[in-house]
Every structure is written in C-alpha cells, then in structure tokens.
N, C-alpha and C positions, 0 to 999 in steps of 0.2 A: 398593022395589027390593031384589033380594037379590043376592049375591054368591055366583058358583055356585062350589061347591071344585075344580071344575075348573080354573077361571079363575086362583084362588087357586094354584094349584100349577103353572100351567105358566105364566102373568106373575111368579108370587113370587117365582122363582129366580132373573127377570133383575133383581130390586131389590136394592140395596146403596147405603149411603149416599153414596158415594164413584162410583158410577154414574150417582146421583141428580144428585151438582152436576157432572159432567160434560157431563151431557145440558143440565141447565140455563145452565151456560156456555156450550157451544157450539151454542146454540139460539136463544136469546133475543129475537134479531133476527126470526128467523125466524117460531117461536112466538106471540110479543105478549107484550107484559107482561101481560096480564090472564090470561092460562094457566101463565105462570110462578110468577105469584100465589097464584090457587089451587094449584097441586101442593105451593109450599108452604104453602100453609096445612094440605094434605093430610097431608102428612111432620108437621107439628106436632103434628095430632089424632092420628097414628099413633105420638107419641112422647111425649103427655101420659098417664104415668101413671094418672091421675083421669079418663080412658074408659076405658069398658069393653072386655075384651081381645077384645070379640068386634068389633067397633068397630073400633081400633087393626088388629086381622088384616088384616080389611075393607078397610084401606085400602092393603097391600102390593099385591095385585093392579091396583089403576089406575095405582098410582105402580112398578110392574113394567111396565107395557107402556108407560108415557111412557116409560123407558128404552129397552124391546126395539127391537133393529135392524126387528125385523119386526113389521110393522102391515099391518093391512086396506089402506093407502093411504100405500104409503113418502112417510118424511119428506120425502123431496128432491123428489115430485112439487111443481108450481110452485102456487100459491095453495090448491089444498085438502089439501098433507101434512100439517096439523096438527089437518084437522078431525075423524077418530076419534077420535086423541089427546083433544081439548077435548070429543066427544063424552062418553067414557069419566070424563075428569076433573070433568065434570059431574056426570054420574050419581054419583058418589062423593061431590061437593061436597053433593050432595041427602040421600043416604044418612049423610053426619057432619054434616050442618047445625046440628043441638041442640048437636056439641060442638066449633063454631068459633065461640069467645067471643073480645073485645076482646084479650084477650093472646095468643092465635093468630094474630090477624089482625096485631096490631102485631109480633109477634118473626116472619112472613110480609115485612110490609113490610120490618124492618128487616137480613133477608138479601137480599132485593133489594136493597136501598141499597150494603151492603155488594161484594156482585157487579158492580152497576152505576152506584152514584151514585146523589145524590139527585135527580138529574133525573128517573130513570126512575117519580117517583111520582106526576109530571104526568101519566101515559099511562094510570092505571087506571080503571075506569068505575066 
C-alpha cells in the first residue's frame, strides 16, 4: 500500500495532536474501542523517533481524516459512519505493522485506560 502525497496534504492539515484526542473523546462510543486502539497505536508509530520518517509521515494522512469533519460517509451516519474511517485506519495499521511493537501497543492501551478506565480493555479483540 502506498500513501499517495495527495492524501498526505490534504488529510495532513486536519491532523493536530490536540484534534486527535478530541475526536477520540468524543467518539469513542460511537467508534469502538478497537478503532480507538488502533489510531492510537497509529499516533505512537508516528511519534517513535526509531521509524523511519517516511513511515512516521505516512501515518499523518489516516490519523488526518479520523479527525476531518469530512469523510466519504459522515460520522453521524447511523451504524456505518465509522466504517471508512476503520477502513483507512487499517490500511495504515497494515502499512506500520513492522513498527507496532509491545511498547506501542502497551503506551496505546495505556491512553485508553487513561481516557476511559480500565474497563474499556475488556472490549478489544
């Protein structure tokens, strides 16, 4: 899978970190935890130094359009607004798979916990 600089530039601008846990708070229900998950484990590989920067770029543009108001299939539609979204978060989950190791996936869970208790780590698959 490639990430086209298109995508890169016009999702990138709606990424900010602080846009990031916005969306993640006010979503979560909606969402699932298992897509919450992943985005962040996405935001992690995008914030580990030790990947590579082409890598790290890479991953601005998925975790840009989980934020953008505008999607193929607005959020607020009823059971499938999230499914681009998890579509997209995928393909990226695929494309950083080599550099989402034990301590991505644990500092992942442990911003969920944070945002939502430790109940929410009975729901992930």
């Amino acid at each position: 899978m490639e990430i086209e600089k298109a995508e890169v530039e016009k999702y990138g601008k709606n990424y900010s970190e602080d846009g990031l846990w916005d969306k993640i708070t006010g979503t979560a229900k909606k969402a699932g935890s298992n897509l919450i998950y992943e985005v962040l484990q996405l935001f992690y590989v995008a914030k580990n130094p030790n990947v590579p920067m082409k890598i790290r770029a890479a991953m601005v543009a998925p975790l840009g359009y989980f934020i953008s108001p505008v999607d193929l299939i607005p959020d607020l539609t009823p059971v499938v607004g999230y499914t681009d979204d998890a579509a997209v978060i995928a393909m990226a989950i695929a494309f950083a798979h080599a550099y989402i190791d034990d301590e991505t996936r644990q500092n992942a869970k442990e911003k969920l916990v944070a945002f939502f208790g430790s109940g929410i780590l009975k729901n992930l698959s």
